[in-house]
Chimera marker file (.cmm) of the C-alpha trace (Angstrom):
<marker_set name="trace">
<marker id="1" x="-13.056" y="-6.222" z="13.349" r="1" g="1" b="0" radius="0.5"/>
<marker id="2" x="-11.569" y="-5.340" z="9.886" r="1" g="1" b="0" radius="0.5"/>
<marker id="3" x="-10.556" y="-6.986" z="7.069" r="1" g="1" b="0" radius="0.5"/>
<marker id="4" x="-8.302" y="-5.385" z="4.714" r="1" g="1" b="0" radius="0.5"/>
<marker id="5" x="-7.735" y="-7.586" z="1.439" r="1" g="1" b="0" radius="0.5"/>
<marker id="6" x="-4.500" y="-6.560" z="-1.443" r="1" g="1" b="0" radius="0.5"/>
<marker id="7" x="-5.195" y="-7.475" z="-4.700" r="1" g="1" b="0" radius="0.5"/>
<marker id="8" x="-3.073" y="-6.213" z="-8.277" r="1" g="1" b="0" radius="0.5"/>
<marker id="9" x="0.697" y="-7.701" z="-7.772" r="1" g="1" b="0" radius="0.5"/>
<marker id="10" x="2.433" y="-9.162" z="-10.243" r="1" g="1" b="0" radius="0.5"/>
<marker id="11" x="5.790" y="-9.895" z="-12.196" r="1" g="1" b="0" radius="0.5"/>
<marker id="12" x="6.831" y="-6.351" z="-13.965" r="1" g="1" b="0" radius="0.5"/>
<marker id="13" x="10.013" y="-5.613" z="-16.164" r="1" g="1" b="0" radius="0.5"/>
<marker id="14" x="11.717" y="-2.238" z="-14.521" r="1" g="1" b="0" radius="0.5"/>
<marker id="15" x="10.235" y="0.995" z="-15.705" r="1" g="1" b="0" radius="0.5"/>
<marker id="16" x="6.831" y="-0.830" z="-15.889" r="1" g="1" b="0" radius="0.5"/>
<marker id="17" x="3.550" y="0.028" z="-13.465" r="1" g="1" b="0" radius="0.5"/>
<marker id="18" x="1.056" y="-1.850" z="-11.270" r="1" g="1" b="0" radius="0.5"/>
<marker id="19" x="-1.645" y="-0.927" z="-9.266" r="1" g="1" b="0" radius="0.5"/>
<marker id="20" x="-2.192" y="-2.170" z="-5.861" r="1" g="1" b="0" radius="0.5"/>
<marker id="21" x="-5.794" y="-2.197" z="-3.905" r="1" g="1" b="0" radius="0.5"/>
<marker id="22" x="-6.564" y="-2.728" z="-1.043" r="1" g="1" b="0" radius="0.5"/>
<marker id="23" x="-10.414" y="-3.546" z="0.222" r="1" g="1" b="0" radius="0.5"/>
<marker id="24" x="-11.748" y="-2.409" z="3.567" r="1" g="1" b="0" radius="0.5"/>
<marker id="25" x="-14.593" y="-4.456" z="5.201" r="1" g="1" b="0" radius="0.5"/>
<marker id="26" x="-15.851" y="-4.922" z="8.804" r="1" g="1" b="0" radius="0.5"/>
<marker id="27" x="-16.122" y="-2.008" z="11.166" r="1" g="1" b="0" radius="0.5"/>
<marker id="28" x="-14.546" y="0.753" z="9.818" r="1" g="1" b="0" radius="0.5"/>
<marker id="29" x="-13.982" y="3.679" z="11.529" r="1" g="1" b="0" radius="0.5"/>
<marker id="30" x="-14.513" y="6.911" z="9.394" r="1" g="1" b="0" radius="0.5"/>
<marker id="31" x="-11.185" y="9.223" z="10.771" r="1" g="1" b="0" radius="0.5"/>
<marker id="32" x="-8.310" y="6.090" z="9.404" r="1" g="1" b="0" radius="0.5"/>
<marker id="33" x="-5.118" y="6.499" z="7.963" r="1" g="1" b="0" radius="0.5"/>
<marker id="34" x="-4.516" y="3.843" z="5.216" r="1" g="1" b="0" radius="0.5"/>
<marker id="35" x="-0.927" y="2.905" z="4.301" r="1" g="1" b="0" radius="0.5"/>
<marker id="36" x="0.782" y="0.603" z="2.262" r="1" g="1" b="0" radius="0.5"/>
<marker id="37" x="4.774" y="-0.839" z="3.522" r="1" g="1" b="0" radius="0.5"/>
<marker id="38" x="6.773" y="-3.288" z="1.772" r="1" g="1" b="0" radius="0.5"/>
<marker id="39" x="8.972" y="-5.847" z="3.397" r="1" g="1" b="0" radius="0.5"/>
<marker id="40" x="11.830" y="-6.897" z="1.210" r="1" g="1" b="0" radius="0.5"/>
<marker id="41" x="13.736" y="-10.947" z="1.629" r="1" g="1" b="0" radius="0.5"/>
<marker id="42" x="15.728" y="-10.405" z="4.528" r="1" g="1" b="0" radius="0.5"/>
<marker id="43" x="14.556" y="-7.099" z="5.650" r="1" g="1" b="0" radius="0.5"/>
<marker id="44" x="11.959" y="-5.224" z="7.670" r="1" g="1" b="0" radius="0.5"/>
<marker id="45" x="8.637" y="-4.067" z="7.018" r="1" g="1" b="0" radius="0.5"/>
<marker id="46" x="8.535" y="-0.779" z="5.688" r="1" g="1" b="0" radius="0.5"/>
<marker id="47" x="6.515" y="2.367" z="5.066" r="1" g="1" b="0" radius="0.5"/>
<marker id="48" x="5.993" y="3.482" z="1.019" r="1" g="1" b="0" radius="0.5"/>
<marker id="49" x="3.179" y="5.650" z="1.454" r="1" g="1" b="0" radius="0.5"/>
<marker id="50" x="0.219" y="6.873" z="3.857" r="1" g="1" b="0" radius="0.5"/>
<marker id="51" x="-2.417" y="8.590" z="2.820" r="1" g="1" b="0" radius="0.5"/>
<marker id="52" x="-5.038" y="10.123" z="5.988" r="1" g="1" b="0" radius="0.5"/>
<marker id="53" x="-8.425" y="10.802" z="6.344" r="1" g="1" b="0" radius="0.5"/>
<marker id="54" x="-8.970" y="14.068" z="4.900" r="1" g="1" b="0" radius="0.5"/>
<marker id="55" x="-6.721" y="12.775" z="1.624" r="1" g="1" b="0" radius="0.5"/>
<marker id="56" x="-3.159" y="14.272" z="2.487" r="1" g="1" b="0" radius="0.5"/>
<marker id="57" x="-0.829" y="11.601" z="1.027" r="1" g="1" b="0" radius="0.5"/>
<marker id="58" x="2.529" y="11.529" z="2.402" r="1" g="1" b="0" radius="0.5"/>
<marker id="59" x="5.754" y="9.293" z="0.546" r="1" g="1" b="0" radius="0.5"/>
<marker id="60" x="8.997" y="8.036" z="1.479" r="1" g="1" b="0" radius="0.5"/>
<marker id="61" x="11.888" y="9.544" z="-0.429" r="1" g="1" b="0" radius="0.5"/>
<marker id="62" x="12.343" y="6.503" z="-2.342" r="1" g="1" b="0" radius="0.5"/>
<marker id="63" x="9.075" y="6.479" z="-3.799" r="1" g="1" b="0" radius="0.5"/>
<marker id="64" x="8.553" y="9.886" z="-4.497" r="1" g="1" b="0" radius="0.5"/>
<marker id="65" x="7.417" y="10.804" z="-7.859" r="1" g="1" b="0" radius="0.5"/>
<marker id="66" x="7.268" y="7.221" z="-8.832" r="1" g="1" b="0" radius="0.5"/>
<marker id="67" x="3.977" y="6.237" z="-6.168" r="1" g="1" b="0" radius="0.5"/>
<marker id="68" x="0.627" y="7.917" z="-5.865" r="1" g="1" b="0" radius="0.5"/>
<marker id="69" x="-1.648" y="6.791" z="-3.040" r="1" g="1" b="0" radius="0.5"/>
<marker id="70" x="-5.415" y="6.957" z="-3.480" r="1" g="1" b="0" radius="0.5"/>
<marker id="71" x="-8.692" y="6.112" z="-1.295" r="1" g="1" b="0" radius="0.5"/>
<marker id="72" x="-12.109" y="5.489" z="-2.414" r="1" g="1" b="0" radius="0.5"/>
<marker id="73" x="-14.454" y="6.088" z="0.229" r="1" g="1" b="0" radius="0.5"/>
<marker id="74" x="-17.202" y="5.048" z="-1.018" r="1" g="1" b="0" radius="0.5"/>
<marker id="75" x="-15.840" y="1.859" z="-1.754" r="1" g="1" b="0" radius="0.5"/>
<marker id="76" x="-13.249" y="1.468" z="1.337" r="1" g="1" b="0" radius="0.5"/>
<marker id="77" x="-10.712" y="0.840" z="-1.160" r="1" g="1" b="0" radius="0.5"/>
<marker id="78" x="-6.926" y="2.659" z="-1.549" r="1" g="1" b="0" radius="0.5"/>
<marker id="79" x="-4.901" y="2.290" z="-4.298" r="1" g="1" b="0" radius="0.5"/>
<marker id="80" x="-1.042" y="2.571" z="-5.041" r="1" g="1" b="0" radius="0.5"/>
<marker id="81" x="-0.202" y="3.232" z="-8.009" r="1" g="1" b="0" radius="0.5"/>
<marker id="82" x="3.260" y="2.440" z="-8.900" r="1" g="1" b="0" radius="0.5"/>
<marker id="83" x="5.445" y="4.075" z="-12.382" r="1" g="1" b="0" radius="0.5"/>
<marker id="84" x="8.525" y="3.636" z="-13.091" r="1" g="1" b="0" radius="0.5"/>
<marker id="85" x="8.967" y="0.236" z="-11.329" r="1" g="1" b="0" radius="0.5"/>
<marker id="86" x="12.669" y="-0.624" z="-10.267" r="1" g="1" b="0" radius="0.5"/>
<marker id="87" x="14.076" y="-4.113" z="-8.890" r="1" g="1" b="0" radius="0.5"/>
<marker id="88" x="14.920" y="-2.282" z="-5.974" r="1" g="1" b="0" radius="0.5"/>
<marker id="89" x="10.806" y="-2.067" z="-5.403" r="1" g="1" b="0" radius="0.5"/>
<marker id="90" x="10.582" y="-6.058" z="-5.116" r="1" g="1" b="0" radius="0.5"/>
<marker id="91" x="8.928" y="-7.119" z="-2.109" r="1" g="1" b="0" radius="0.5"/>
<marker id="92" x="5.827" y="-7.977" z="-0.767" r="1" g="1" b="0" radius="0.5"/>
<marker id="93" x="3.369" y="-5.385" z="0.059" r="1" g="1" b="0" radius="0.5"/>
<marker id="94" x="0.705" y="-4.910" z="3.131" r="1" g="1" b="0" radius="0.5"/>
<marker id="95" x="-1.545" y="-2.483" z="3.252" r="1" g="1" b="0" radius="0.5"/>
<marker id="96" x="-2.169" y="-0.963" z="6.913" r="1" g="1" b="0" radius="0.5"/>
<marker id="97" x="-5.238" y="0.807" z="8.597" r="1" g="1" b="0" radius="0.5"/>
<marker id="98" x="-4.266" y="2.818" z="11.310" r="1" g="1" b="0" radius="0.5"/>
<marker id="99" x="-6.800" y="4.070" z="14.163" r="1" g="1" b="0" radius="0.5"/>
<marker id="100" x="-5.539" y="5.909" z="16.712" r="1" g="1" b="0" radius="0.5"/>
<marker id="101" x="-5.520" y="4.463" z="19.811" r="1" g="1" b="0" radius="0.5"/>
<marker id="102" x="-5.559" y="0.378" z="18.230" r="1" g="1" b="0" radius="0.5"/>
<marker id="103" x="-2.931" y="-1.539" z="16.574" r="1" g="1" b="0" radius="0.5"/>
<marker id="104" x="-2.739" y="-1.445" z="13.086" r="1" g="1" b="0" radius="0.5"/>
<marker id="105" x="-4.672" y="-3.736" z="11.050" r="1" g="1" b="0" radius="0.5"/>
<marker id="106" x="-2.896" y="-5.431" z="7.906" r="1" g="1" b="0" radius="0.5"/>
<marker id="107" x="-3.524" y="-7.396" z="5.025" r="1" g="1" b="0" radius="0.5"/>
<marker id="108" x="-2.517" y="-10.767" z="3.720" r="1" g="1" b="0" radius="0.5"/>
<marker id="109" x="-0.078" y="-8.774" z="1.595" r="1" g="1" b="0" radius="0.5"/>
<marker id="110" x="0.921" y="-9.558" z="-2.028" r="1" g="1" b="0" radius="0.5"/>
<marker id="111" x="3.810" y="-9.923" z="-4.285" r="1" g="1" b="0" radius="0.5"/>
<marker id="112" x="5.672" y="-7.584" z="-6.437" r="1" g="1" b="0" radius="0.5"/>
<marker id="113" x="8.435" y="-8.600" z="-8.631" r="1" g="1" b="0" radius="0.5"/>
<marker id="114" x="10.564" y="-6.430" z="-10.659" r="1" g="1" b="0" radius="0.5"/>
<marker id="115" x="12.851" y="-8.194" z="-12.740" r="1" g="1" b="0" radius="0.5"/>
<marker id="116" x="15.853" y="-6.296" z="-14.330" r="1" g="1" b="0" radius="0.5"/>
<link id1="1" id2="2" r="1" g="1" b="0" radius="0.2"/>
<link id1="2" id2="3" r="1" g="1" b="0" radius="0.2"/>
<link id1="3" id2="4" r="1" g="1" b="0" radius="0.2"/>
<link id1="4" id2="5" r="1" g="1" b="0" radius="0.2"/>
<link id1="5" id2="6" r="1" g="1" b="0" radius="0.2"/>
<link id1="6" id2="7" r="1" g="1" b="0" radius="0.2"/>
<link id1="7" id2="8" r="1" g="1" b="0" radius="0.2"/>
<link id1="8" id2="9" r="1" g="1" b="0" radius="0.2"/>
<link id1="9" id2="10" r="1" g="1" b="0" radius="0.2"/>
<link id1="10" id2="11" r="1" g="1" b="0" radius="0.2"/>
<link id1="11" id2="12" r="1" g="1" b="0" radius="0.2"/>
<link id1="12" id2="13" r="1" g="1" b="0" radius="0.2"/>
<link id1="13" id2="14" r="1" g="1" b="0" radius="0.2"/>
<link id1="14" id2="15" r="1" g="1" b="0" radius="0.2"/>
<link id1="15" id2="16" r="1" g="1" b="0" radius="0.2"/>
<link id1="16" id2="17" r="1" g="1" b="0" radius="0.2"/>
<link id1="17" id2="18" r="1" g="1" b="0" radius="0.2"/>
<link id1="18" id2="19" r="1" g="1" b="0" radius="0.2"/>
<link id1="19" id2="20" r="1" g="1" b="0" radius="0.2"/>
<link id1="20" id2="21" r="1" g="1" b="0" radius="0.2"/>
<link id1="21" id2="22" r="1" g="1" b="0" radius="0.2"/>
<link id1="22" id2="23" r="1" g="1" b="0" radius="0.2"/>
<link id1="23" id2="24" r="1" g="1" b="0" radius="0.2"/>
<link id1="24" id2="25" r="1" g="1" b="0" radius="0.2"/>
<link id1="25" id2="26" r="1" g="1" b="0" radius="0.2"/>
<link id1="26" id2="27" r="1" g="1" b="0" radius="0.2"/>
<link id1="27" id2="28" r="1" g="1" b="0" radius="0.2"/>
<link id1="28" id2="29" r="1" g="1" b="0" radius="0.2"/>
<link id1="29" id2="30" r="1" g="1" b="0" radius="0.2"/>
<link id1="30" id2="31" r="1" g="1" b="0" radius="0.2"/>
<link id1="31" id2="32" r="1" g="1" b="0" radius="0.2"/>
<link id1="32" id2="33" r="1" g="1" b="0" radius="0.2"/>
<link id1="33" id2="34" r="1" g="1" b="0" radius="0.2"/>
<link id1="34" id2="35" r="1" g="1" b="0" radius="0.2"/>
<link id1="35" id2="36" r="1" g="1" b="0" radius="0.2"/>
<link id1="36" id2="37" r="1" g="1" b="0" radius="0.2"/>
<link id1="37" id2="38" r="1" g="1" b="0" radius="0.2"/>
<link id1="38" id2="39" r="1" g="1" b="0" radius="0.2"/>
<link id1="39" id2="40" r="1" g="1" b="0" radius="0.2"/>
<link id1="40" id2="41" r="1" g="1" b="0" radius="0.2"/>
<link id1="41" id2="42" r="1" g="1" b="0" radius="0.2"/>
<link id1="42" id2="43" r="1" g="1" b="0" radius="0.2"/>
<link id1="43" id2="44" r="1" g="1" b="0" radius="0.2"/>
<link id1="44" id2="45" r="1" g="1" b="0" radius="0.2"/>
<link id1="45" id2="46" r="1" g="1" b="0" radius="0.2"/>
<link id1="46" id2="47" r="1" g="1" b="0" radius="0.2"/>
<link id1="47" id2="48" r="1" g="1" b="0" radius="0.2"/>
<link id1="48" id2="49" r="1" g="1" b="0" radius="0.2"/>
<link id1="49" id2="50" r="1" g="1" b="0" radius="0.2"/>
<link id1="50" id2="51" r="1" g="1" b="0" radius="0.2"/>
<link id1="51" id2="52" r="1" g="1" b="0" radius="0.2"/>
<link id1="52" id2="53" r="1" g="1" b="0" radius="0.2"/>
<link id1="53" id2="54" r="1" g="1" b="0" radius="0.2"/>
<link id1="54" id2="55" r="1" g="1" b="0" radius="0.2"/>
<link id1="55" id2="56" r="1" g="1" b="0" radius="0.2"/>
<link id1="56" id2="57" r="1" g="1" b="0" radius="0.2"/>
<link id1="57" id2="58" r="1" g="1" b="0" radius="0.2"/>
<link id1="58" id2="59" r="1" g="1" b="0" radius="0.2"/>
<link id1="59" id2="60" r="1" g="1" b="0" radius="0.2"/>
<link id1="60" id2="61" r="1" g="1" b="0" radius="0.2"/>
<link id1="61" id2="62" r="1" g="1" b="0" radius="0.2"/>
<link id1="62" id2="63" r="1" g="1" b="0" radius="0.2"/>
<link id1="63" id2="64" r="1" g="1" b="0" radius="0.2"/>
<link id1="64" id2="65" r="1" g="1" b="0" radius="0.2"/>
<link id1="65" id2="66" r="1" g="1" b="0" radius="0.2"/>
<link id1="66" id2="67" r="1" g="1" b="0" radius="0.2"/>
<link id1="67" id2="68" r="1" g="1" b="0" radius="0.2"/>
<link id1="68" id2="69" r="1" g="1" b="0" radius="0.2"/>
<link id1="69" id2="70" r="1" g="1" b="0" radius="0.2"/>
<link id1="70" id2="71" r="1" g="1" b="0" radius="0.2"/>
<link id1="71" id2="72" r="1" g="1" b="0" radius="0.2"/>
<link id1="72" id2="73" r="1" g="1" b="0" radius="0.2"/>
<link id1="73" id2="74" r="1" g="1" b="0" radius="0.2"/>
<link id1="74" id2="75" r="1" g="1" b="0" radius="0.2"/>
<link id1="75" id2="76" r="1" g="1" b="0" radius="0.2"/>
<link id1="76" id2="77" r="1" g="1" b="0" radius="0.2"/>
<link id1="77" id2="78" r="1" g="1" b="0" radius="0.2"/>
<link id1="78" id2="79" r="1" g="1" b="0" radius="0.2"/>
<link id1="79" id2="80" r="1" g="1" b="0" radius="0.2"/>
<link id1="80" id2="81" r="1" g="1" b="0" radius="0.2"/>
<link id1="81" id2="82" r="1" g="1" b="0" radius="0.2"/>
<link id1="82" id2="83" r="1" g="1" b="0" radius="0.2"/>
<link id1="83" id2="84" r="1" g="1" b="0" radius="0.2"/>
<link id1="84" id2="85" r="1" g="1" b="0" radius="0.2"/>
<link id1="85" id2="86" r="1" g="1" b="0" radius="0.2"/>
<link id1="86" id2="87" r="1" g="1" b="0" radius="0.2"/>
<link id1="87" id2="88" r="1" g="1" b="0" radius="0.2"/>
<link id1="88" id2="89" r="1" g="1" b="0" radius="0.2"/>
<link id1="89" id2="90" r="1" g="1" b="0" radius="0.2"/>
<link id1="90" id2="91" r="1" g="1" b="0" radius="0.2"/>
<link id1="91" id2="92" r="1" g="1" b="0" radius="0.2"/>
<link id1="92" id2="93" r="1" g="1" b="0" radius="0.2"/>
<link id1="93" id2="94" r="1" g="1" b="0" radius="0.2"/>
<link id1="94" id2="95" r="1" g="1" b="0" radius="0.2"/>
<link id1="95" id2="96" r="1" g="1" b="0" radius="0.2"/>
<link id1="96" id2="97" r="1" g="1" b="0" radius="0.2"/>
<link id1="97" id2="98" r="1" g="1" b="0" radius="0.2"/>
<link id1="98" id2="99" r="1" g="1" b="0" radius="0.2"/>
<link id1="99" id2="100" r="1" g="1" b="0" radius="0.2"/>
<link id1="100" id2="101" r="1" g="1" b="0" radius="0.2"/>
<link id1="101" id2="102" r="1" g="1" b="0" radius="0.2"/>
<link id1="102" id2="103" r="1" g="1" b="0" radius="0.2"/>
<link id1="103" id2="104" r="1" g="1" b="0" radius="0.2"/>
<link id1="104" id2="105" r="1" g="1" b="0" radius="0.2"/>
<link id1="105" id2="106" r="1" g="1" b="0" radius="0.2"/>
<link id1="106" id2="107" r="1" g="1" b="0" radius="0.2"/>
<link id1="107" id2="108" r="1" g="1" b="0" radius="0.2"/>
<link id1="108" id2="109" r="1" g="1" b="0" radius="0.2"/>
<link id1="109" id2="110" r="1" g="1" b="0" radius="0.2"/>
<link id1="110" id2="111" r="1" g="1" b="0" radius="0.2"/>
<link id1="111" id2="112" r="1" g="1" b="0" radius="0.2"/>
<link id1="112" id2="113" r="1" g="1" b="0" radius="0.2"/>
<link id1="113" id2="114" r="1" g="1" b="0" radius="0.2"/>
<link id1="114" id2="115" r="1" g="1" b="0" radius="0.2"/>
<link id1="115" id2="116" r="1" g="1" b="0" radius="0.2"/>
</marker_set>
């Protein structure tokens, strides 16, 4: 069992930054890929940013330049750091472990808000 926990949204004016983290617990399994996807009013979840095991982060085009993805091991914690914040980036966001051969585990998500 694992609980993943998102913590660091907020209300931002565009071209701000927050930082999103999100804590591990339970059995973890050391070879995960963490990820964080947004789901928007009215849309569907999606993927930002993934970042694996061994620390190779990988962004969507939208994001790029603007996102870093981060993972503490020691404290089962990843991070995503967003710059340059745009009202297109409102939504809420999850963040995902991913073990191959399981479903996905997700957070509670939390709420980012990017007024204009």
């Amino acid at each position: 069992q694992v609980q993943l926990v998102e913590s660091g949204g907020g209300l931002v004016q565009a071209g701000g930054s927050l930082r999103l983290s999100c804590a591990a617990s339970g059995t973890i399994f050391r070879i995960n890929t963490m990820g964080w996807y947004r789901q928007a009013p009215g849309e569907q979840r999606a993927l930002v940013a993934t970042i694996s095991s061994g620390g190779s982060p990988y962004y969507v085009d939208s994001v790029k330049g603007r996102f870093t993805i981060s993972r503490d091991r020691g404290k089962n914690t990843v991070y995503l750091q967003m710059d340059s914040l745009k009202p297109e980036d409102t939504a809420v966001y999850y963040c995902a472990m991913i073990i191959s051969g399981e479903n996905p585990y997700w957070g509670q998500g939390t709420q980012v808000t990017v007024s204009s």
